[in-house]
N, CA, C and O atoms as a Tinker XYZ file with bonds, in Angstrom:
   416  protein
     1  N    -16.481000  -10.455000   43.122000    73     2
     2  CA   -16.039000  -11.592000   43.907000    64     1     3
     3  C    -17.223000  -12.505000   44.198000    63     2     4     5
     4  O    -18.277000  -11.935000   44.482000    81     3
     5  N    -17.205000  -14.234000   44.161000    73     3     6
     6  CA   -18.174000  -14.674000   43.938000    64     5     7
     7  C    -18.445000  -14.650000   45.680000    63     6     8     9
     8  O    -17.829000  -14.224000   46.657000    81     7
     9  N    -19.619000  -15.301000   45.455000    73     7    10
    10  CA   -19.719000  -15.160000   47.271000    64     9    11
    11  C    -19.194000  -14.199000   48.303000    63    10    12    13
    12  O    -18.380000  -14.312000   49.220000    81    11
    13  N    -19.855000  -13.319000   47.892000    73    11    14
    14  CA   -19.130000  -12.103000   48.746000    64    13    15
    15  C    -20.531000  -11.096000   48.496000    63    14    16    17
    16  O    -21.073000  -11.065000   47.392000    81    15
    17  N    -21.055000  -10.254000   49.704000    73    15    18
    18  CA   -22.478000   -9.541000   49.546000    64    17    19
    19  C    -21.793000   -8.445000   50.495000    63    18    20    21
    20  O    -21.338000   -8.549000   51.633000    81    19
    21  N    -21.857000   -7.680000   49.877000    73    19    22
    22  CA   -21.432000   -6.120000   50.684000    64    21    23
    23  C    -22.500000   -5.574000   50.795000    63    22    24    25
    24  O    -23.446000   -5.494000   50.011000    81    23
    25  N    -22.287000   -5.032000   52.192000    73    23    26
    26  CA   -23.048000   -4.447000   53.709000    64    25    27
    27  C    -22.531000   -3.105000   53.188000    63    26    28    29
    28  O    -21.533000   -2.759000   52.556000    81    27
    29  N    -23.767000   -2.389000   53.783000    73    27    30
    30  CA   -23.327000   -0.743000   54.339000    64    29    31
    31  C    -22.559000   -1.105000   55.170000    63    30    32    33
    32  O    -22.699000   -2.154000   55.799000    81    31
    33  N    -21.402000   -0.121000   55.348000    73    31    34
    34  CA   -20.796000    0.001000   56.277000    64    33    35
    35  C    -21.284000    0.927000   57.254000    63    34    36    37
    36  O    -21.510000    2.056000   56.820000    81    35
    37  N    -21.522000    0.701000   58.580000    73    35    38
    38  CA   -21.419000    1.154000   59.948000    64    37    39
    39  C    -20.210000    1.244000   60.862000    63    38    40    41
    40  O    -19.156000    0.622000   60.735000    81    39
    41  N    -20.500000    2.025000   61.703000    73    39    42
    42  CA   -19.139000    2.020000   62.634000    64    41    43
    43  C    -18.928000    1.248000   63.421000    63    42    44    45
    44  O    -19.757000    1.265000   64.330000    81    43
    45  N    -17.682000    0.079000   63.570000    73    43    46
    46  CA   -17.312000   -0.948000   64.170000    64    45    47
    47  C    -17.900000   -2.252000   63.279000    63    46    48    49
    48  O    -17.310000   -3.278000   63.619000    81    47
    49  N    -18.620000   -2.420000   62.526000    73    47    50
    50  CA   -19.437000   -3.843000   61.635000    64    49    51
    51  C    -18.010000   -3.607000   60.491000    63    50    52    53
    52  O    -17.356000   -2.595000   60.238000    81    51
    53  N    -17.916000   -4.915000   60.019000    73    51    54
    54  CA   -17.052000   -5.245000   58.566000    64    53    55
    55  C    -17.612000   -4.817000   57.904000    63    54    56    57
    56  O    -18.794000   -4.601000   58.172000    81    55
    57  N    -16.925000   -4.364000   56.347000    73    55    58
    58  CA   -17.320000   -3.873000   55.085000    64    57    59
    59  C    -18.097000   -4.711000   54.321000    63    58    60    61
    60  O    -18.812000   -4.236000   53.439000    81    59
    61  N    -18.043000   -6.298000   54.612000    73    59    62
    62  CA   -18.704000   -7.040000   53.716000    64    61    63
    63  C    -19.423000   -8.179000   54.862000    63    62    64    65
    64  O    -19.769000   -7.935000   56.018000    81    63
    65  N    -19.492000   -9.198000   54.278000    73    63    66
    66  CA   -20.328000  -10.467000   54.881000    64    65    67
    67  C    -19.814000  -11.606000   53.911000    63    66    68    69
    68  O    -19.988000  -11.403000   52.710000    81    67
    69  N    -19.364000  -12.466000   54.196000    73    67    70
    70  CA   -19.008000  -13.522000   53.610000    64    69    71
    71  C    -20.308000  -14.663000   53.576000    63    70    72    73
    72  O    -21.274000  -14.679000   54.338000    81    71
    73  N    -20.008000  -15.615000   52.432000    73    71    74
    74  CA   -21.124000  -16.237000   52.402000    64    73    75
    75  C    -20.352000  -17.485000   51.518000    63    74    76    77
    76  O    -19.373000  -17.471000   50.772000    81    75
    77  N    -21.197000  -18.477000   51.931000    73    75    78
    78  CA   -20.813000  -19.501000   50.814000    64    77    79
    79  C    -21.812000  -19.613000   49.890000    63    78    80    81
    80  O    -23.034000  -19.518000   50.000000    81    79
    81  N    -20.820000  -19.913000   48.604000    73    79    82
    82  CA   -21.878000  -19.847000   47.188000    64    81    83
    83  C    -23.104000  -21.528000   47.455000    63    82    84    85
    84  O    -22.820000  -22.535000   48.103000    81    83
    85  N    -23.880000  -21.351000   46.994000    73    83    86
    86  CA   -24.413000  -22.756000   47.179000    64    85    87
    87  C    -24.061000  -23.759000   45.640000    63    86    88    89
    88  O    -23.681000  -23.538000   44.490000    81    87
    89  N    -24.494000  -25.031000   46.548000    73    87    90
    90  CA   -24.342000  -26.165000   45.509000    64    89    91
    91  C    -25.030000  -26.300000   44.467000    63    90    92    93
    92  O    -26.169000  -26.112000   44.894000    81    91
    93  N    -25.131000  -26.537000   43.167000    73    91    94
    94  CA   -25.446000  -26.970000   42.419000    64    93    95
    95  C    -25.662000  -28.273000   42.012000    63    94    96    97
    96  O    -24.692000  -28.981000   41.742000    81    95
    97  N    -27.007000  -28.774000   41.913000    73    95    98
    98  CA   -26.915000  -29.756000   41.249000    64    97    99
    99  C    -27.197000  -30.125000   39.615000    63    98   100   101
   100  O    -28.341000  -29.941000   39.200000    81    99
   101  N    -26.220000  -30.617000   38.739000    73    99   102
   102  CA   -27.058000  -30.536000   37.292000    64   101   103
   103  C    -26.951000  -31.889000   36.452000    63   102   104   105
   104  O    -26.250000  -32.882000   36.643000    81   103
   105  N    -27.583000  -31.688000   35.779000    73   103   106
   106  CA   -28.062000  -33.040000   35.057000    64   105   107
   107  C    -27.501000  -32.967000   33.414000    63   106   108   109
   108  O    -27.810000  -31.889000   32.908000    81   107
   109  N    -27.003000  -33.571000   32.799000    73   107   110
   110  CA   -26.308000  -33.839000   31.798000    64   109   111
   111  C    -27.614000  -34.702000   30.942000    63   110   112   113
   112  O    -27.994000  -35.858000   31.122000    81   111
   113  N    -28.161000  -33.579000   29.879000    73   111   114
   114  CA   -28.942000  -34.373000   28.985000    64   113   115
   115  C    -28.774000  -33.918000   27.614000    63   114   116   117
   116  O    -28.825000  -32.719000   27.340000    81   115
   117  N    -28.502000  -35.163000   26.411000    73   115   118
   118  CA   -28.206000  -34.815000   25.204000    64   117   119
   119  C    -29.548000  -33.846000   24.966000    63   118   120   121
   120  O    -30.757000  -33.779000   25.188000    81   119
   121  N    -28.457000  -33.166000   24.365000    73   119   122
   122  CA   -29.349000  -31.842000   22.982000    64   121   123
   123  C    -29.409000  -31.171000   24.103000    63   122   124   125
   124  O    -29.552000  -30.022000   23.684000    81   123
   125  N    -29.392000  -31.093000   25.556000    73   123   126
   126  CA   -29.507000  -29.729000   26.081000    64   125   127
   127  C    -28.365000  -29.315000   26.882000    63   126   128   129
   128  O    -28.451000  -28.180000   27.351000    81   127
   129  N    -27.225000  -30.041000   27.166000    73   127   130
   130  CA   -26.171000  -29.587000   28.035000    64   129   131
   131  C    -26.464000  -29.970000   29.626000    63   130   132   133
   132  O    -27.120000  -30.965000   29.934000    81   131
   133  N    -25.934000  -29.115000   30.527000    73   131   134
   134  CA   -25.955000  -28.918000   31.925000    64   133   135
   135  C    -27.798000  -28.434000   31.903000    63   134   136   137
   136  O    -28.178000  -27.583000   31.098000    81   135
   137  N    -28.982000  -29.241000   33.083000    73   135   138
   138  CA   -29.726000  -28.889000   33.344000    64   137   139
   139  C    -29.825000  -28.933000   34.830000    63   138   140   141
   140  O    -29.668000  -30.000000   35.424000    81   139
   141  N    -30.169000  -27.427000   35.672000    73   139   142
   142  CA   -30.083000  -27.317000   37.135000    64   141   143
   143  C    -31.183000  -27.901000   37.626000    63   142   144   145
   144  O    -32.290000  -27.425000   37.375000    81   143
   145  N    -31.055000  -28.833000   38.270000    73   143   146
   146  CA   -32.245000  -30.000000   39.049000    64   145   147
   147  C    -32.401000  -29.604000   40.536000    63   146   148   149
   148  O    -33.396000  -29.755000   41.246000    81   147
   149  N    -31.778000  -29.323000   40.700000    73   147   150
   150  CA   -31.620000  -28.559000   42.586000    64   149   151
   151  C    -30.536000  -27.436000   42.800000    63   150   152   153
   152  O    -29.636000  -27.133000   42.017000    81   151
   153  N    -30.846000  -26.830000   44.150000    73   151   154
   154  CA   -29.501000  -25.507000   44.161000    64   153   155
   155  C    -30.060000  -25.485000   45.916000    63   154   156   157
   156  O    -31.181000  -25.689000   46.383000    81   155
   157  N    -28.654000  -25.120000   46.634000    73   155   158
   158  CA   -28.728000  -24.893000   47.850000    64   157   159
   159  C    -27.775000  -24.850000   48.554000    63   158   160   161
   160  O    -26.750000  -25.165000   47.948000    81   159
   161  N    -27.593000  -24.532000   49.860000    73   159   162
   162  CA   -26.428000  -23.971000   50.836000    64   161   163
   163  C    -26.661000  -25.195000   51.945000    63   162   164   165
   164  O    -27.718000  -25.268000   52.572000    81   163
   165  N    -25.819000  -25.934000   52.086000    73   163   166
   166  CA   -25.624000  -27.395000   52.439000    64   165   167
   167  C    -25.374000  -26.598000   54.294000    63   166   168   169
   168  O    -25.335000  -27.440000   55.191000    81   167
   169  N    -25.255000  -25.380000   54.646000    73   167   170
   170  CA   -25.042000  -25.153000   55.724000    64   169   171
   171  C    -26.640000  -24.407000   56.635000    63   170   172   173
   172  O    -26.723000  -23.967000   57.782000    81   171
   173  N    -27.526000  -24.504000   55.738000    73   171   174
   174  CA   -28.434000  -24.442000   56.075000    64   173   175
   175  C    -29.680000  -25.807000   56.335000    63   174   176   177
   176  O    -29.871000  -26.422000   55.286000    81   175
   177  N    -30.231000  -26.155000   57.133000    73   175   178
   178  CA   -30.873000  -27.727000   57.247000    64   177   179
   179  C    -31.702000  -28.110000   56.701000    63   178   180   181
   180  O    -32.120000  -29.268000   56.676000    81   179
   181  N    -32.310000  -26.658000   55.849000    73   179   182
   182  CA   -33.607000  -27.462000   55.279000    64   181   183
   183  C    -32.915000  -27.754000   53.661000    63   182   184   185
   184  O    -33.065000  -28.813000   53.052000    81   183
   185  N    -32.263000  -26.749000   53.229000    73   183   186
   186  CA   -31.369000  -27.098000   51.989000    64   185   187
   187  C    -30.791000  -28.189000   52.215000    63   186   188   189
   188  O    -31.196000  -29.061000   51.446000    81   187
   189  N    -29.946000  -28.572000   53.000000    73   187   190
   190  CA   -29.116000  -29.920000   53.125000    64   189   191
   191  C    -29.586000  -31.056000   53.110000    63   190   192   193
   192  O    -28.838000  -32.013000   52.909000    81   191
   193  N    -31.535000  -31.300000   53.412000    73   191   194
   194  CA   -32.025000  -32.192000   53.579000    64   193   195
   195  C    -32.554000  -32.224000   52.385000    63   194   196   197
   196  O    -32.733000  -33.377000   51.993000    81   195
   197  N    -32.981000  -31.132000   51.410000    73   195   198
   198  CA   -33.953000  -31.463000   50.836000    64   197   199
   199  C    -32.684000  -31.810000   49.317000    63   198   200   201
   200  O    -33.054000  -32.328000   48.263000    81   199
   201  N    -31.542000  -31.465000   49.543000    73   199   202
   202  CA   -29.878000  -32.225000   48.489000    64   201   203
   203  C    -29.857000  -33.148000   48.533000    63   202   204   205
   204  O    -29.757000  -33.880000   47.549000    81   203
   205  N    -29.956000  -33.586000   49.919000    73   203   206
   206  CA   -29.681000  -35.171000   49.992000    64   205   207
   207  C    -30.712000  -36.263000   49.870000    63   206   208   209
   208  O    -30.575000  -37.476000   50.025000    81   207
   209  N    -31.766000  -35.560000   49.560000    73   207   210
   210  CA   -33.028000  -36.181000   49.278000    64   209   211
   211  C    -33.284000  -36.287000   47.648000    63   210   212   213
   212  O    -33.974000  -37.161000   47.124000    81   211
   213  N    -32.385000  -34.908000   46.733000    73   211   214
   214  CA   -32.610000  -35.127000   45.622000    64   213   215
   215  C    -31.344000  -35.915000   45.219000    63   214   216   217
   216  O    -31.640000  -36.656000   44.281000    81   215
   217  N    -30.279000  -36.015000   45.508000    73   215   218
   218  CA   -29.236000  -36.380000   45.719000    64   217   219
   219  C    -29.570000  -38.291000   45.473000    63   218   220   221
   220  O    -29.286000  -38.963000   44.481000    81   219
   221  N    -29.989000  -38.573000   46.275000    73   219   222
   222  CA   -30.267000  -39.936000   46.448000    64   221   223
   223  C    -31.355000  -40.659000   45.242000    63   222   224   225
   224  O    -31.117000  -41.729000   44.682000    81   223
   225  N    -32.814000  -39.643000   44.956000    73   223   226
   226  CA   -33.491000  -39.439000   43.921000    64   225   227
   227  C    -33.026000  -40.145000   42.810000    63   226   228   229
   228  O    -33.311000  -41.250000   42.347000    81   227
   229  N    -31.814000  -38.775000   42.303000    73   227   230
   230  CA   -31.082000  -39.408000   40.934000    64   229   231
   231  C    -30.448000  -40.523000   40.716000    63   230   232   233
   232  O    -30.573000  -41.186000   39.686000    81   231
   233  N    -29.488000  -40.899000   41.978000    73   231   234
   234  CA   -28.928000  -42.456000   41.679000    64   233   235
   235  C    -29.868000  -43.570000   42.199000    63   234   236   237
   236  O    -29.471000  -44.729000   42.323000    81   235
   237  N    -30.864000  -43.263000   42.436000    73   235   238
   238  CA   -31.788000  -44.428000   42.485000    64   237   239
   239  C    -32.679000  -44.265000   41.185000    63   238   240   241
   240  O    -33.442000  -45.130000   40.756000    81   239
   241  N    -32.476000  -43.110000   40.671000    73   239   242
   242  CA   -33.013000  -43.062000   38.793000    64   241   243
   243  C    -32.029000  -44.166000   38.343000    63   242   244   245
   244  O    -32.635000  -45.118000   37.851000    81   243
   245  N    -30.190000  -44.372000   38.380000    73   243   246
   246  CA   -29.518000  -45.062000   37.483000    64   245   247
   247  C    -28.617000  -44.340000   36.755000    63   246   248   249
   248  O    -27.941000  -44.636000   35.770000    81   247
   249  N    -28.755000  -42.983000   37.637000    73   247   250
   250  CA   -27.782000  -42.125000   37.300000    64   249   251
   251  C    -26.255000  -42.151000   38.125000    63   250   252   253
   252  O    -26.083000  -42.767000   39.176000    81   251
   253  N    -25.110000  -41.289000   37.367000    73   251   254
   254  CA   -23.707000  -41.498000   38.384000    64   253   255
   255  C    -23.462000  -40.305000   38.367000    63   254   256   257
   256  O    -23.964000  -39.566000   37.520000    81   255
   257  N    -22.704000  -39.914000   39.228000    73   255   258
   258  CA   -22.598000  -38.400000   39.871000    64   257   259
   259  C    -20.950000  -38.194000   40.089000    63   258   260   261
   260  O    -20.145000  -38.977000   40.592000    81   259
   261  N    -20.784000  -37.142000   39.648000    73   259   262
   262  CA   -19.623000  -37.109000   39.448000    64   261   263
   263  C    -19.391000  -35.266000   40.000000    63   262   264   265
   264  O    -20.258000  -34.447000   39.698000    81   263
   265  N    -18.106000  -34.834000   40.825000    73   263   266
   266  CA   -17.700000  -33.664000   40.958000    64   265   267
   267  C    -16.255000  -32.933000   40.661000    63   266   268   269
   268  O    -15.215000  -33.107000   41.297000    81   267
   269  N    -16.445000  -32.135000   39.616000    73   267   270
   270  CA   -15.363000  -31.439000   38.977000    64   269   271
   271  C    -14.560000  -30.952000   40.490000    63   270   272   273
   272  O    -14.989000  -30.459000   41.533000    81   271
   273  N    -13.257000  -31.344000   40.041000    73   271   274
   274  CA   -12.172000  -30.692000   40.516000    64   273   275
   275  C    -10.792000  -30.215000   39.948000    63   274   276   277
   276  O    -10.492000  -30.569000   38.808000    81   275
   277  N     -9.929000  -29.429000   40.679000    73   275   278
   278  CA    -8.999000  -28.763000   40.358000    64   277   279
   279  C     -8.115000  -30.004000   40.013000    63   278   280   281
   280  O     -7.898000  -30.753000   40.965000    81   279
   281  N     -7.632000  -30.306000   38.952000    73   279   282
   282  CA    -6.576000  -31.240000   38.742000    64   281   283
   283  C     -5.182000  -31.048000   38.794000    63   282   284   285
   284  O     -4.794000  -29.951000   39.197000    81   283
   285  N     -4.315000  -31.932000   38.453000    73   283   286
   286  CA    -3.147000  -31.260000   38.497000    64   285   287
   287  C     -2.540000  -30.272000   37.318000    63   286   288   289
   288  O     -3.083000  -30.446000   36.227000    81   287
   289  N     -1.625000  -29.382000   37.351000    73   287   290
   290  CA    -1.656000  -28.446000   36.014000    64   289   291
   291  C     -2.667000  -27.992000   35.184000    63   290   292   293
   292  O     -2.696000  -27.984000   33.953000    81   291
   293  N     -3.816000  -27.469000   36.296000    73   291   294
   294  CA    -4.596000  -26.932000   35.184000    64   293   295
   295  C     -5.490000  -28.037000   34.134000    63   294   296   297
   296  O     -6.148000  -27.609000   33.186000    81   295
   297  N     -5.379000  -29.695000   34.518000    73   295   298
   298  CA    -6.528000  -30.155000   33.927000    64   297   299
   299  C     -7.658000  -30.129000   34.657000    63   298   300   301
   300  O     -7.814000  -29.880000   35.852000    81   299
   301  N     -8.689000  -30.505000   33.532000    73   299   302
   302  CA   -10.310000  -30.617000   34.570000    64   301   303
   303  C     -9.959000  -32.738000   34.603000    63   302   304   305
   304  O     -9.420000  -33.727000   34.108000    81   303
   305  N    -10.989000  -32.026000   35.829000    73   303   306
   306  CA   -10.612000  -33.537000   36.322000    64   305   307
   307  C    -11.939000  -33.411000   37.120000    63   306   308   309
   308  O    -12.578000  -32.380000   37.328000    81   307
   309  N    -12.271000  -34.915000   37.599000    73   307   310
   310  CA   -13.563000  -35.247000   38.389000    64   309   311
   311  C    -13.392000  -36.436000   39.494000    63   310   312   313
   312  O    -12.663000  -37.402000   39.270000    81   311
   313  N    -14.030000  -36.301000   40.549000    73   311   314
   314  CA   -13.962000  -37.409000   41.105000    64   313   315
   315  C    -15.634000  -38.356000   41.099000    63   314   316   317
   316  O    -16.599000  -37.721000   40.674000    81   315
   317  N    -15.766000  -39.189000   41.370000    73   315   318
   318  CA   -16.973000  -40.231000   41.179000    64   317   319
   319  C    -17.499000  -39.922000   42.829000    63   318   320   321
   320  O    -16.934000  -40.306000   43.852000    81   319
   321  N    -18.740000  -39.119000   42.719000    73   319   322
   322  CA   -19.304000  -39.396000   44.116000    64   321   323
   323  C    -20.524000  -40.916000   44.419000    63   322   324   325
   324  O    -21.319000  -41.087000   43.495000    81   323
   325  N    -20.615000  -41.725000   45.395000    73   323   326
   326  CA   -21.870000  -42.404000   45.908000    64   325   327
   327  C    -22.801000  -42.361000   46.981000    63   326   328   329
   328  O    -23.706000  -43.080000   47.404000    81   327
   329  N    -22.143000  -41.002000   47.357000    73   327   330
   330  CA   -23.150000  -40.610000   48.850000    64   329   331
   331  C    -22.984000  -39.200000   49.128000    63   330   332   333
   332  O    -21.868000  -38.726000   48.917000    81   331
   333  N    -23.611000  -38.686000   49.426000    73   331   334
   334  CA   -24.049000  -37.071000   49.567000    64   333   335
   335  C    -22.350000  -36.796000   50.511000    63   334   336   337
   336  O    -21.484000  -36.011000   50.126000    81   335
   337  N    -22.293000  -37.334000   51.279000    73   335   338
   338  CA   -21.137000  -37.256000   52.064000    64   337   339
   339  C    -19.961000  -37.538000   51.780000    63   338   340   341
   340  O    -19.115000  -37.199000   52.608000    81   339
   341  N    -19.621000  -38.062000   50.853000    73   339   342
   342  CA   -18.454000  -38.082000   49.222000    64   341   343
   343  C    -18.559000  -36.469000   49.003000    63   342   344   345
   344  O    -17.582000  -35.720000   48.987000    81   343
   345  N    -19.696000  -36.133000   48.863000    73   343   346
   346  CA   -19.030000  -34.304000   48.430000    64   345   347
   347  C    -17.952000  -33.378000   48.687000    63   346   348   349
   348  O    -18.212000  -32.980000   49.822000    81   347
   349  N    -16.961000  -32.833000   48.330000    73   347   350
   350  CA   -16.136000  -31.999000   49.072000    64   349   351
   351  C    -16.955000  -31.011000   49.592000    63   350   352   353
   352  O    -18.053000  -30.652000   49.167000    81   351
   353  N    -16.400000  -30.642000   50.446000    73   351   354
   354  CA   -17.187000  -29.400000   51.751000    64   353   355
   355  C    -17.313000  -28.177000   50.397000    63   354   356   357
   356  O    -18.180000  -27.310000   50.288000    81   355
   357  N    -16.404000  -28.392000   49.663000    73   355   358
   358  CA   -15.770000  -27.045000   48.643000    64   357   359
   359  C    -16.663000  -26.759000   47.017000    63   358   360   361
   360  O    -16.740000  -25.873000   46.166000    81   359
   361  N    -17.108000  -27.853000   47.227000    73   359   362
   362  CA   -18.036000  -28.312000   46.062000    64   361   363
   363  C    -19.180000  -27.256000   45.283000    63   362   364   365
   364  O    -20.005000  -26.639000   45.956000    81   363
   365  N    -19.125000  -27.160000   44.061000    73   363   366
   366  CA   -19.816000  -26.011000   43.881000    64   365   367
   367  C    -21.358000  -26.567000   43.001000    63   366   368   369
   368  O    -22.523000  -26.192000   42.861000    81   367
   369  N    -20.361000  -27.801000   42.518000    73   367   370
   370  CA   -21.733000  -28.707000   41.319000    64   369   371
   371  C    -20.948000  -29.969000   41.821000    63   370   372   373
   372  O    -19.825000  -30.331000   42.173000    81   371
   373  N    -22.082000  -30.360000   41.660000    73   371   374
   374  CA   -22.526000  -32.138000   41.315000    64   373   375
   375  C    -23.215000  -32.510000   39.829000    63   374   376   377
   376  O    -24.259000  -32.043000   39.375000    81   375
   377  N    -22.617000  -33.164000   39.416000    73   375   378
   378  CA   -23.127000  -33.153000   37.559000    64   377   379
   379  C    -23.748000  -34.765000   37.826000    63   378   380   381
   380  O    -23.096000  -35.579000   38.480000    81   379
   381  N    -24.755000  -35.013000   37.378000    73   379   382
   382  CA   -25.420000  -36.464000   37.208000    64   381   383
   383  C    -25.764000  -36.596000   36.052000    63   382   384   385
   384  O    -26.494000  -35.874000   35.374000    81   383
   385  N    -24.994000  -37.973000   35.678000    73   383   386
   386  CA   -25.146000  -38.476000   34.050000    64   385   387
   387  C    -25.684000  -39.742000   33.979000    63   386   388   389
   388  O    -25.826000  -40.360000   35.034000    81   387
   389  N    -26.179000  -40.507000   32.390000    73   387   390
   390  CA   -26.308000  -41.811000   32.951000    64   389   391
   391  C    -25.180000  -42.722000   32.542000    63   390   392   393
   392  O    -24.113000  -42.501000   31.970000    81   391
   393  N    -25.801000  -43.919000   33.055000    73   391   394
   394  CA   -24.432000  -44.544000   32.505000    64   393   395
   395  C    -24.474000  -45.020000   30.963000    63   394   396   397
   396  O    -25.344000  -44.984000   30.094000    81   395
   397  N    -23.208000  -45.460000   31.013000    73   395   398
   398  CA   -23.245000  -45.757000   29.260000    64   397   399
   399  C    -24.017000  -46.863000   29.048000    63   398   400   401
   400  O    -24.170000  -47.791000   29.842000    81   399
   401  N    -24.624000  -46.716000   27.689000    73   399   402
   402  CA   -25.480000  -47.254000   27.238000    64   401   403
   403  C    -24.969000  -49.156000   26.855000    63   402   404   405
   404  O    -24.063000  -49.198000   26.023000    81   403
   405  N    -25.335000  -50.243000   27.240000    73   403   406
   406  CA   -25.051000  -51.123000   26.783000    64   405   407
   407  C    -23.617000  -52.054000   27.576000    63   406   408   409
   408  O    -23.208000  -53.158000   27.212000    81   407
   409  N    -23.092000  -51.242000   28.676000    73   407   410
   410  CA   -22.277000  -51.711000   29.664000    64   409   411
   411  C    -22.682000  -52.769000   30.529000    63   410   412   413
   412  O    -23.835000  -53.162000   30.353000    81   411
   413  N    -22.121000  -53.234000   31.276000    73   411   414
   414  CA   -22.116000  -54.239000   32.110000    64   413   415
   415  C    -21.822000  -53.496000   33.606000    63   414   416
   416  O    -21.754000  -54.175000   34.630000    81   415
């Protein structure tokens, strides 16, 4: 189970400890796929600061950021983030690409 760290059990403590998985951030570069640029637990302050610091980084590179979600029937689907706070709480990656080449 992802996010999930099992404890000895003691008498009266739960069997496990719940945890949230942390965020991912990755970078979309030809010839290499998904590259992890940052990773962290957005519920901790120094992680959350130092996301939204790389976070901001990339789209001031000229990059667009985009986060996979559950679509309807089982498609992949994405929504377009522009601010760290666009993230779903639920969010596992943030993918940053650039934009297309030669657009307006």
């Amino acid at each position: 189970m992802f996010g999930q760290f099992w404890a000895p059990r003691t008498l009266g403590e739960p069997t496990h400890i719940w945890h949230n998985p942390p965020v991912r951030f990755l970078r979309m570069k030809p010839g290499h796929g998904e590259v992890l640029i940052a990773e962290g637990d957005v519920e901790r302050a120094e992680d959350e600061q130092r996301l939204i610091e790389e976070f901001r980084r990339q789209l001031d590179a000229g990059l667009w950021a985009a986060v996979p979600v559950s679509g309807r029937q089982g498609r992949r689907e994405s929504i377009m983030v522009r601010s760290f706070e666009e993230i779903p709480w639920d969010a596992d990656r943030v993918i940053f690409f650039p934009r297309a080449a030669g657009g307006r």
